[in-house]
C-alpha positions as CSV (number, residue, x, y, z in Angstrom):
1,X,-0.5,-20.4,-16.6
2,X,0.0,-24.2,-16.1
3,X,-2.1,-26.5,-14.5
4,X,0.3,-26.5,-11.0
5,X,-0.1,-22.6,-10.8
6,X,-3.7,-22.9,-11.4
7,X,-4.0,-25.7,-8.8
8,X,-2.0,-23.8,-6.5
9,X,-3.9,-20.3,-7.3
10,X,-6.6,-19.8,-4.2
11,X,-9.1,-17.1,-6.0
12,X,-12.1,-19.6,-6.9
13,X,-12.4,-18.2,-10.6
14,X,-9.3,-18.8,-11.4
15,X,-9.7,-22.7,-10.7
16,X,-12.8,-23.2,-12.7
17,X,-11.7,-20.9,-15.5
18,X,-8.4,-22.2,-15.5
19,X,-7.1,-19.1,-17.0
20,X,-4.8,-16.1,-15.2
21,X,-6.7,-13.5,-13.6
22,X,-5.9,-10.9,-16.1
23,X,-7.8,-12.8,-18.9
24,X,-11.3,-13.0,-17.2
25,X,-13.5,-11.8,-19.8
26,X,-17.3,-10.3,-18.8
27,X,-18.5,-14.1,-20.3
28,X,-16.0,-16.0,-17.8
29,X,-17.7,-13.8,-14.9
30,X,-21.2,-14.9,-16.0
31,X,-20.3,-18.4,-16.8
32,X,-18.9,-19.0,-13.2
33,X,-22.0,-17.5,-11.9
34,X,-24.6,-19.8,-13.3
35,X,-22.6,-22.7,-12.6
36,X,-22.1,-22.0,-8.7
37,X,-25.9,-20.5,-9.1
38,X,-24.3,-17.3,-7.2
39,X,-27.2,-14.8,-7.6
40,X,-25.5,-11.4,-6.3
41,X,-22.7,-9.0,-7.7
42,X,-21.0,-6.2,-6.1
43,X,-19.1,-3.5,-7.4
44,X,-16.6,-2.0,-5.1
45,X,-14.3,1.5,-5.6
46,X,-12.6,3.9,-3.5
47,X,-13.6,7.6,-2.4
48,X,-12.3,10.5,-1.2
49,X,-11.8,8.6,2.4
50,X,-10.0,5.5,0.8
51,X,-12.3,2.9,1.3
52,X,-13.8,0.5,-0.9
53,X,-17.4,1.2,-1.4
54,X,-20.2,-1.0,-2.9
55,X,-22.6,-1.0,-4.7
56,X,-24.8,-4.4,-5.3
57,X,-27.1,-5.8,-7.7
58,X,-29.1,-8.9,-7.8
59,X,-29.2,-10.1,-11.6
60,X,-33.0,-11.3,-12.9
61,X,-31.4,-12.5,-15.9
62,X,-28.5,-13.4,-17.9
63,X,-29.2,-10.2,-20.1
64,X,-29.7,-8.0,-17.3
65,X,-26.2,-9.3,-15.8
66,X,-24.2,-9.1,-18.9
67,X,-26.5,-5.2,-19.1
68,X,-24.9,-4.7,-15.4
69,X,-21.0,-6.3,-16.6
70,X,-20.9,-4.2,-19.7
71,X,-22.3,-0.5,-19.4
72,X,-21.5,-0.6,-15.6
73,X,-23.6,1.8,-13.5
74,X,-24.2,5.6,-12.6
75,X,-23.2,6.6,-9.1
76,X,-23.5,10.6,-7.2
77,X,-19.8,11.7,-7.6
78,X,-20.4,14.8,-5.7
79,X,-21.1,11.9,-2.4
80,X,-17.8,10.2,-3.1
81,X,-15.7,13.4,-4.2
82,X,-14.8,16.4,-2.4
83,X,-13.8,18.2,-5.5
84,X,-17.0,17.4,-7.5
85,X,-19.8,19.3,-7.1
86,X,-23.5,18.3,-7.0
87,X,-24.2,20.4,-10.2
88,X,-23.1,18.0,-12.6
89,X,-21.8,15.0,-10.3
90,X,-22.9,12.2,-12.1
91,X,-20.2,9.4,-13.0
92,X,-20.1,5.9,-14.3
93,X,-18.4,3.2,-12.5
94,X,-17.6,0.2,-15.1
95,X,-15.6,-3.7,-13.6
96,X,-12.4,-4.0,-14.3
97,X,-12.8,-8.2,-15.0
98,X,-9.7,-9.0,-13.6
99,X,-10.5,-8.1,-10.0
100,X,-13.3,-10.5,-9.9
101,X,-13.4,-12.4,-7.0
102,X,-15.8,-14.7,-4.7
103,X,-17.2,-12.3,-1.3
104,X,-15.9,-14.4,1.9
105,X,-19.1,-12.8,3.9
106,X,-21.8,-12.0,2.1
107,X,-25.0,-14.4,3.3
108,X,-26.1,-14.4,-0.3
109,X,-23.4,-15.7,-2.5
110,X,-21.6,-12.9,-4.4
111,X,-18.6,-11.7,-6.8
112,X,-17.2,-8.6,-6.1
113,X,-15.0,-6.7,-8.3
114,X,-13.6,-3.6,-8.2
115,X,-14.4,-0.5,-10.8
116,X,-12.8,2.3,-12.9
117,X,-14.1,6.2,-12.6
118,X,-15.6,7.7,-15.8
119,X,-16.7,10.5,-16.6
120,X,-20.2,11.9,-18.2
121,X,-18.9,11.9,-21.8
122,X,-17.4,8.1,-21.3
123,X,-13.7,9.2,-20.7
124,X,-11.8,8.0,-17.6
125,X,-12.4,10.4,-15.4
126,X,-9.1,12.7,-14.6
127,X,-9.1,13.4,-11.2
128,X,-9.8,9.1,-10.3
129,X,-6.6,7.6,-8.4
130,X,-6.7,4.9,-10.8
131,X,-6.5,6.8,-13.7
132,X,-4.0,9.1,-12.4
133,X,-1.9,6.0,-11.9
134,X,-2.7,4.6,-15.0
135,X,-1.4,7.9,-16.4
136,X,1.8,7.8,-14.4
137,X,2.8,3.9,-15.3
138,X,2.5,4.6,-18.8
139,X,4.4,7.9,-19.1
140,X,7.0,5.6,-17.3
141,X,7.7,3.4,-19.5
142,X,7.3,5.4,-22.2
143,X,9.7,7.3,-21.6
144,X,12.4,5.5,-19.6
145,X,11.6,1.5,-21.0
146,X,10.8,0.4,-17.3
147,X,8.1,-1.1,-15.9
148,X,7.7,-0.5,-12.2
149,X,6.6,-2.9,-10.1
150,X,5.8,-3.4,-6.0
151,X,4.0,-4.1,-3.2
152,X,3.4,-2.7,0.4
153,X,3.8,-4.2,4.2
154,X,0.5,-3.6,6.0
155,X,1.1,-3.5,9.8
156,X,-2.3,-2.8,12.1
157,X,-3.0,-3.2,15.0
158,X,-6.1,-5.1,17.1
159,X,-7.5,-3.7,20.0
160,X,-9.4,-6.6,22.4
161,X,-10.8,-6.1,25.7
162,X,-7.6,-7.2,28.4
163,X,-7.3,-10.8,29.7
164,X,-4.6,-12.2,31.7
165,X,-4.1,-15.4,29.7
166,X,-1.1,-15.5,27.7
167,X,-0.5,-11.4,28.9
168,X,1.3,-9.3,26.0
169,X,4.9,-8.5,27.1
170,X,5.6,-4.7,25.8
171,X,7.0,-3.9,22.7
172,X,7.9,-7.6,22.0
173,X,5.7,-8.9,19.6
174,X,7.8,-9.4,17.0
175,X,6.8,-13.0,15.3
176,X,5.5,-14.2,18.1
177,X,3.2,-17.1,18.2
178,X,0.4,-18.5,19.5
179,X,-1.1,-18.4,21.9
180,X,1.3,-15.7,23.0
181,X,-0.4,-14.0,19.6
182,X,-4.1,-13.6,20.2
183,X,-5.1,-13.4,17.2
184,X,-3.2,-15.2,15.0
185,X,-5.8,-16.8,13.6
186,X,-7.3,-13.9,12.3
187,X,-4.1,-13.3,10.8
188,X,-4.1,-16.7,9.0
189,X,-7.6,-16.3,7.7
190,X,-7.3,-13.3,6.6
191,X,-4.2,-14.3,4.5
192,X,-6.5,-17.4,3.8
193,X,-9.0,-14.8,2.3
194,X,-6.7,-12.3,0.6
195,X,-5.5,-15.0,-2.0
196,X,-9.1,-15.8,-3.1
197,X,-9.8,-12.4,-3.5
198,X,-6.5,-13.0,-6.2
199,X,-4.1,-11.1,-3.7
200,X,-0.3,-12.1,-4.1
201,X,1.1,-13.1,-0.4
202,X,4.5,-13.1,1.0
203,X,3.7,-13.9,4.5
204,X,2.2,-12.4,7.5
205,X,3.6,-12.3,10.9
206,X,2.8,-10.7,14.5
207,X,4.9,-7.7,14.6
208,X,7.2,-5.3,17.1
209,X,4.1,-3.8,18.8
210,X,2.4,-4.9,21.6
211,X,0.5,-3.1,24.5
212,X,-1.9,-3.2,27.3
213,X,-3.6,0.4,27.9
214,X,-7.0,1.2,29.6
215,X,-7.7,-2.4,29.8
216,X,-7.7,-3.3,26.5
217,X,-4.9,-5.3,24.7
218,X,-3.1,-4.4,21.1
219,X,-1.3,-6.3,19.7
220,X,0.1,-5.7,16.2
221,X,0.5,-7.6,13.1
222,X,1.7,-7.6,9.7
223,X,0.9,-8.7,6.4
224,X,3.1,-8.3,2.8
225,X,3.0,-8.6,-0.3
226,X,4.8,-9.8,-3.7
227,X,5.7,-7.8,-5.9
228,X,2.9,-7.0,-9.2
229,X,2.1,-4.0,-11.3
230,X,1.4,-0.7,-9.9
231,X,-2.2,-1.2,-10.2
232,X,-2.6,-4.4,-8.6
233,X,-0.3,-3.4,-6.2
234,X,-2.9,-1.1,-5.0
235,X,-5.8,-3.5,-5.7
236,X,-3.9,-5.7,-2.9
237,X,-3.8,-3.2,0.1
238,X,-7.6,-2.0,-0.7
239,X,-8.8,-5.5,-0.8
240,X,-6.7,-6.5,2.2
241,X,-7.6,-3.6,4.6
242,X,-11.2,-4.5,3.6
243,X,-11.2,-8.2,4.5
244,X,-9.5,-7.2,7.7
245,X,-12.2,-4.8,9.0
246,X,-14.7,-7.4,7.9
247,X,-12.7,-9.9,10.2
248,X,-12.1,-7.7,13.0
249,X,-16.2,-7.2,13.2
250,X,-16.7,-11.3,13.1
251,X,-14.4,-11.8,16.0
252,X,-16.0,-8.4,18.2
253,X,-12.6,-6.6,17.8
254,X,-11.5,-3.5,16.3
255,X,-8.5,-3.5,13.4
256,X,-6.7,-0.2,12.9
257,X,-4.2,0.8,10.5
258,X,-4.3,4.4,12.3
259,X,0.0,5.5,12.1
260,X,0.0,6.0,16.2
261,X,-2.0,4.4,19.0
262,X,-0.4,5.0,21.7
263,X,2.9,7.6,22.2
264,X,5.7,5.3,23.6
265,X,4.9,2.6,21.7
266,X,5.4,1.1,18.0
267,X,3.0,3.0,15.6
268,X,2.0,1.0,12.2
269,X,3.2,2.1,8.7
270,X,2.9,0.8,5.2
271,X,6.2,0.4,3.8
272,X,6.3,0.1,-0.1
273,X,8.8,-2.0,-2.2
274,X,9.3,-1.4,-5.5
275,X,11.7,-2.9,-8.4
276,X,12.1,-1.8,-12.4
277,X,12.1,-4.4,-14.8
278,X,12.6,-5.0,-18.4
279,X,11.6,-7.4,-20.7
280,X,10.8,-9.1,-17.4
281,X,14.5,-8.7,-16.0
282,X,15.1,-6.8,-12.9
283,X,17.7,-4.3,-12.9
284,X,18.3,-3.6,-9.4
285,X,21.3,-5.0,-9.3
286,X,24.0,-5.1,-11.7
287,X,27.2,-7.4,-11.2
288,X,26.1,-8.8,-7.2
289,X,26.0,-4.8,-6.8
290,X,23.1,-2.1,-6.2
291,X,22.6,-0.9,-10.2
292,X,22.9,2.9,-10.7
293,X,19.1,2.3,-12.3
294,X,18.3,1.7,-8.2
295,X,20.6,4.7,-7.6
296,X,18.8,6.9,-9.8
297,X,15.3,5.7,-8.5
298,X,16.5,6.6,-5.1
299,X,17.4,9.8,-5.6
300,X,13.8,10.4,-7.3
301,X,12.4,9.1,-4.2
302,X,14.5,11.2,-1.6
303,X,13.9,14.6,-4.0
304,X,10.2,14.1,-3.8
305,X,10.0,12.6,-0.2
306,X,8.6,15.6,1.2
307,X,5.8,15.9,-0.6
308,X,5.0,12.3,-1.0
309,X,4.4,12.4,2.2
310,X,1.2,14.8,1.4
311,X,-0.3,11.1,0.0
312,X,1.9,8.7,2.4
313,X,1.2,10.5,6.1
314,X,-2.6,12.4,5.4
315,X,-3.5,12.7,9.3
316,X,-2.3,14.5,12.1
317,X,-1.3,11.7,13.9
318,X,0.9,10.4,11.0
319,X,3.5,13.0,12.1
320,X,3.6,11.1,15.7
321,X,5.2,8.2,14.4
322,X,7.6,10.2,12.3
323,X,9.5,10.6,15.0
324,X,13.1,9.8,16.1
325,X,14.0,6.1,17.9
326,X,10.4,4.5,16.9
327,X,12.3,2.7,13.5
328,X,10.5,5.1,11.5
329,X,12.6,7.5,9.1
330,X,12.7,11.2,10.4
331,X,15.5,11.7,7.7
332,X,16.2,12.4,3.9
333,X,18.5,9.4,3.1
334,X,19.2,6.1,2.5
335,X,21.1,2.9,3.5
336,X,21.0,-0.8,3.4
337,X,19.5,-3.0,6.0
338,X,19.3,0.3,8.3
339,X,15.7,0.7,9.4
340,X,16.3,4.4,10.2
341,X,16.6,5.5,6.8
342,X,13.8,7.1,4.6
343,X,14.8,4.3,1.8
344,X,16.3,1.3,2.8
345,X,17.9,-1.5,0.7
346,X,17.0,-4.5,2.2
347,X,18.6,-8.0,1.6
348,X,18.5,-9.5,-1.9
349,X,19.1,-13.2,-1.7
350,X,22.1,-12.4,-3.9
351,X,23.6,-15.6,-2.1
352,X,20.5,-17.9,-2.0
353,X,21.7,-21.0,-3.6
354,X,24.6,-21.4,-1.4
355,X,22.4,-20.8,1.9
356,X,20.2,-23.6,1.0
357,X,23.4,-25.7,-0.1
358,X,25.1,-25.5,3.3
359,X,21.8,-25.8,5.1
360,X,20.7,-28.8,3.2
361,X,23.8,-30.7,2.4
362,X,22.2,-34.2,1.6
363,X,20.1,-32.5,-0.9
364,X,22.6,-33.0,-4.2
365,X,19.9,-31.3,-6.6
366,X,20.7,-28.4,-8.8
367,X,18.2,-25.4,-7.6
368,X,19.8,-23.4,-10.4
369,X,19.8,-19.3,-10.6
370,X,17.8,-17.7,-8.6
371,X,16.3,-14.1,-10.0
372,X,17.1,-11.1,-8.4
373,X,14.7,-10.1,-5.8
374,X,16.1,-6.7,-4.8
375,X,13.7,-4.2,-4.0
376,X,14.3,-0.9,-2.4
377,X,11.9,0.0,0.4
378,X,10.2,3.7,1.0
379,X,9.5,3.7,4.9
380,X,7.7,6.7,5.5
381,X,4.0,6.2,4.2
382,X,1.7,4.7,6.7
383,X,-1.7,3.1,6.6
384,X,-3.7,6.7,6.0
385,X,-2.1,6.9,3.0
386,X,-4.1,8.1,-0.3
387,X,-2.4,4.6,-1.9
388,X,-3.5,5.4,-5.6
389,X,-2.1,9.0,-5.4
390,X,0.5,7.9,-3.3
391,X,1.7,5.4,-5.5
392,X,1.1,8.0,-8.6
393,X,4.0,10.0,-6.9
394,X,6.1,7.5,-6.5
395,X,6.5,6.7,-10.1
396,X,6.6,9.9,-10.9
397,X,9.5,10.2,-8.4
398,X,11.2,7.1,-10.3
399,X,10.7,8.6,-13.7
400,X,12.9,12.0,-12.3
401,X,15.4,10.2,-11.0
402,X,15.9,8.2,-14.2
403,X,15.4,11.4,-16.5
404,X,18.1,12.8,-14.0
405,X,21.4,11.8,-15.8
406,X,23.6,12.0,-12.6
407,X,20.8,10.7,-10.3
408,X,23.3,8.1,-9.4
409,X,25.9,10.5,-8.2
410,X,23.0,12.7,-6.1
411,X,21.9,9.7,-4.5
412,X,25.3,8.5,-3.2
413,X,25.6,11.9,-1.3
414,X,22.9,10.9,0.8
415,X,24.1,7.4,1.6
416,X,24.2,6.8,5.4
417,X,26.0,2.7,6.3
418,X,24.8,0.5,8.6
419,X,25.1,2.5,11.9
420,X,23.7,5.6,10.9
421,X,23.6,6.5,14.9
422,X,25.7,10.0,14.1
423,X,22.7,10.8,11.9
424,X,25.3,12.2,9.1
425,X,25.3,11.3,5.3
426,X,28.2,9.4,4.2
427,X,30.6,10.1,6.0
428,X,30.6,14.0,5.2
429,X,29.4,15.3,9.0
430,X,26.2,16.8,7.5
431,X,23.3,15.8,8.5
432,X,20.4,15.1,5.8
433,X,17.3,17.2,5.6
434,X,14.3,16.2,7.8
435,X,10.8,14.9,6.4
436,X,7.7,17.0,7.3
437,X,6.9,17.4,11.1
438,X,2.9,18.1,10.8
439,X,0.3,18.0,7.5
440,X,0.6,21.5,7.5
441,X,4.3,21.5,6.3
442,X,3.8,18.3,4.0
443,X,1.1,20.6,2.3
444,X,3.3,23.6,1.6
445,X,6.0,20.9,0.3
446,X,3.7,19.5,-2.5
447,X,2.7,23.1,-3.8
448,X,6.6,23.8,-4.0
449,X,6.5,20.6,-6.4
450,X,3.1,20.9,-7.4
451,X,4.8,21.6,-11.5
452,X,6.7,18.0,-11.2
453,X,3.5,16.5,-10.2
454,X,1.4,18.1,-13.2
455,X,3.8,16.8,-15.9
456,X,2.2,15.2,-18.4
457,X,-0.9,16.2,-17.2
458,X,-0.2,13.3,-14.8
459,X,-2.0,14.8,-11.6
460,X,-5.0,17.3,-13.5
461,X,-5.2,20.8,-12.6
462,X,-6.3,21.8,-9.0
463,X,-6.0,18.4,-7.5
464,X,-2.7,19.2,-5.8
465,X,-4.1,22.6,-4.3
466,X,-7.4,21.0,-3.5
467,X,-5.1,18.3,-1.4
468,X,-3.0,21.4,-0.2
469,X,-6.1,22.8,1.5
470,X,-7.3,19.7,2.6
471,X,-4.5,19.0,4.1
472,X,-3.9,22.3,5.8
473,X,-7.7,22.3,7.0
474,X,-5.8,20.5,9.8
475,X,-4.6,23.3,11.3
476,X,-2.0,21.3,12.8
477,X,1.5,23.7,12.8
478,X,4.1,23.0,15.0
479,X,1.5,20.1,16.5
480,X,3.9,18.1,18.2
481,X,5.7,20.9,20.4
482,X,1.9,21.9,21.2
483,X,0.7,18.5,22.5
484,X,3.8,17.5,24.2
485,X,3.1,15.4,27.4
486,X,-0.9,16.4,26.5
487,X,-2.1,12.6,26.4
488,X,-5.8,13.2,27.1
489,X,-5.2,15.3,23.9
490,X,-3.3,12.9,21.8
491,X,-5.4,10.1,23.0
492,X,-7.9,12.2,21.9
493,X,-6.7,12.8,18.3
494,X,-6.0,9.3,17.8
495,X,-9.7,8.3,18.3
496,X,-10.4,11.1,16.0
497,X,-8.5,8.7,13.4
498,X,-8.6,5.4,14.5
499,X,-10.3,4.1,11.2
500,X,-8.2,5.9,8.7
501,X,-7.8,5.0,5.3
């Protein structure tokens, strides 16, 4: 790392250490303390509902904080765990160094960083999301020579008592600006505060939705991502979500990354982009064209797409915005630039240098090659999404369609262009297969897969029945036909889960 990226780098450690994030050493963490005399730590991991926990400590001594940094700390797994019981439920919970970062709102200043599961006997423990990820990257490139990486679009929404000022016009939010935005400046501090927690930012944006119901307002925004490993990937979206409900409290608002507020109106997913590289390459494109390596990770995608969506879509109301005319996918295929599609290939910057050429034509310097950015974009998962098991299938999902010799092929028969209007697969008059209509169905597609998912002992055994019960605990068959035109009921249900994931 060179002295511009660390001056340009926002997470406070990374300044004063003057060394990339994924070098912080346990000594780095405790040298930055004493010399900002910050006097609190936190550890933070997720549970069975998806949210960061914490747990703090305040340090008496450098010996009982490097204690704290190296043998981490015993927590009830039975309290954070569904599937462990309270006979033997305790687990260790030991800092992963690189996720350090200053806390924005504690009173008392603090580092957070995030933790690893293990188990009594000091192994990681199996059923963890982050080992099962862990598990799934490395079988990965193992086996195929790729490393996958990505990142996810978080759209929520913010709910504000109704004022007349600047009034939201329906369904138009899309980029808007202040003070037609409300709350952009949440937005920007939030962005503000996801860097110096280390998170990588694309931009954020107001997006599509935009309401006024019961005399409150909601507005909706959006913030993404670049593209890092699977892990950090994740590490963003938990860390973001957090700083966000932590922001929405400040300001007296509530911030909801529930799938559907309102019927009629734009619900909130969290698309996921993803690319393969090698030796740093990407190989998304080969020749200005979509490579058959894309191809192949496609198909992997639309095979397992029904049961992903047992991690993507873990609510009842997830299967409300699955639903046709809302720009969410309904369908098992893909396209480029179509936002109706399941996976969509969306624009590449295959022609950058001569856009900034003709847009900038007293500019005579040579910008040189630009690297491929091509990503291809899974738009079914949405912000109650179990995102370490969720992104645990979808490597696993890319590592079948690049095992899958004629993956290329496979995928091509589910190609639908631009104006996929006629809802048919390239050009054949058939229409692709449909994605899950309730959690009850999404269940019953992961047990039909449950083997793929158990490969390599990726996913333990009994994790995908325990999720198949959970899951079908719902009781929520044929949901949609029952609540049709029922809005005190689906009003209802989407209080139940307004604070999802």
């Amino acid at each position: 790392m060179n002295d511009n990226e660390i001056l340009l780098n926002h997470n406070e450690l990374v300044q004063f250490l003057k060394k990339p994030q994924k070098e912080f050493t346990r000594d780095d963490i405790i040298r930055f303390m004493e010399a900002r005399d910050i006097r609190m730590l936190n550890f933070r991991y997720v549970a069975d509902d998806g949210k960061l926990k914490s747990l703090n400590f305040v340090p008496f001594s450098r010996n009982h904080l490097r204690s704290i940094l190296t043998a981490g700390e015993r927590v009830d797994g039975s309290s954070l765990f569904s599937f462990i019981g309270s006979g033997a439920s305790d687990l260790y919970v030991v800092p992963r160094y690189r996720t350090a970062f200053v806390n924005p709102f504690s009173r008392i200043p603090a580092i957070d960083v995030l933790c690893s599961f293990y188990d009594s006997d000091g192994k990681p423990l199996e059923s963890a999301g982050e080992n099962i990820l862990r598990k799934a990257s490395s079988r990965l490139t193992s086996l195929t020579g790729f490393t996958m990486k990505a990142f996810g679009e978080l759209e929520y929404y913010i709910k504000s008592p109704h004022s007349d000022l600047y009034p939201l016009t329906d369904q138009k939010g899309y980029h808007q600006a202040a003070p037609f935005a409300k709350f952009e400046t949440l937005r920007v501090r939030a962005l503000e505060l996801c860097a110096k927690a280390g998170c990588r930012i694309k931009y954020g944006h107001s997006e599509v939705g935009s309401f006024t119901f019961e005399e409150f307002d909601y507005e909706q925004h959006e913030i993404e991502f670049l593209p890092v490993e699977m892990d950090e990937a994740v590490d963003q979206l938990l860390v973001a979500k957090w700083i966000l409900r932590n922001l929405g409290a400040e300001y007296g608002v509530e911030v909801s990354f529930a799938p559907k507020i309102a019927t009629g109106n734009a619900g909130s997913g969290m698309h996921i982009h993803m690319m393969l590289e090698k030796d740093g390459v990407n190989h998304m494109v080969e020749n200005g064209k979509l490579s058959d390596t894309a191809k192949k990770m496609i198909y992997g995608l639309l095979h397992f797409s029904r049961s992903l969506t047992a991690f993507g879509n873990t609510i009842p109301t997830s299967y409300l915005r699955l639903v046709p005319h809302q720009e969410a996918p309904t369908s098992i295929c893909w396209g480029d630039r179509n936002r109706s599609v399941l996976v969509r290939v969306p624009l590449g910057w295959n022609g950058a240098m001569n856009m900034i050429k003709d847009a900038n034509p007293a500019d005579t310097a040579e910008f040189g090659i630009m690297p491929s950015k091509q990503t291809i974009e899974l738009r079914s998962p949405d912000g109650s999404a179990d995102i370490y098991k969720l992104f645990s299938g979808i490597v696993i999902a890319a590592e079948h369609g690049l095992e899958t010799k004629n993956g290329h092929e496979l995928a091509d028969r589910l190609y639908v262009g631009p104006d996929a209007s006629s809802g048919c697969i390239n050009g054949s008059g058939k229409r692709p297969e449909s994605l899950p209509g309730s959690c009850h169905e999404s269940a019953e597609c992961l047990l039909a897969q449950k083997a793929l998912y158990e490969k390599g002992s990726v996913f333990p055994a009994g994790m995908i029945e325990h999720i198949a019960g959970r899951l079908m605990s719902f009781n929520d068959k044929d949901m949609s036909e029952k609540l049709y035109n029922r809005n005190d009921e689906i009003g209802n249900l989407v209080k139940q889960f307004l604070h999802c994931g």
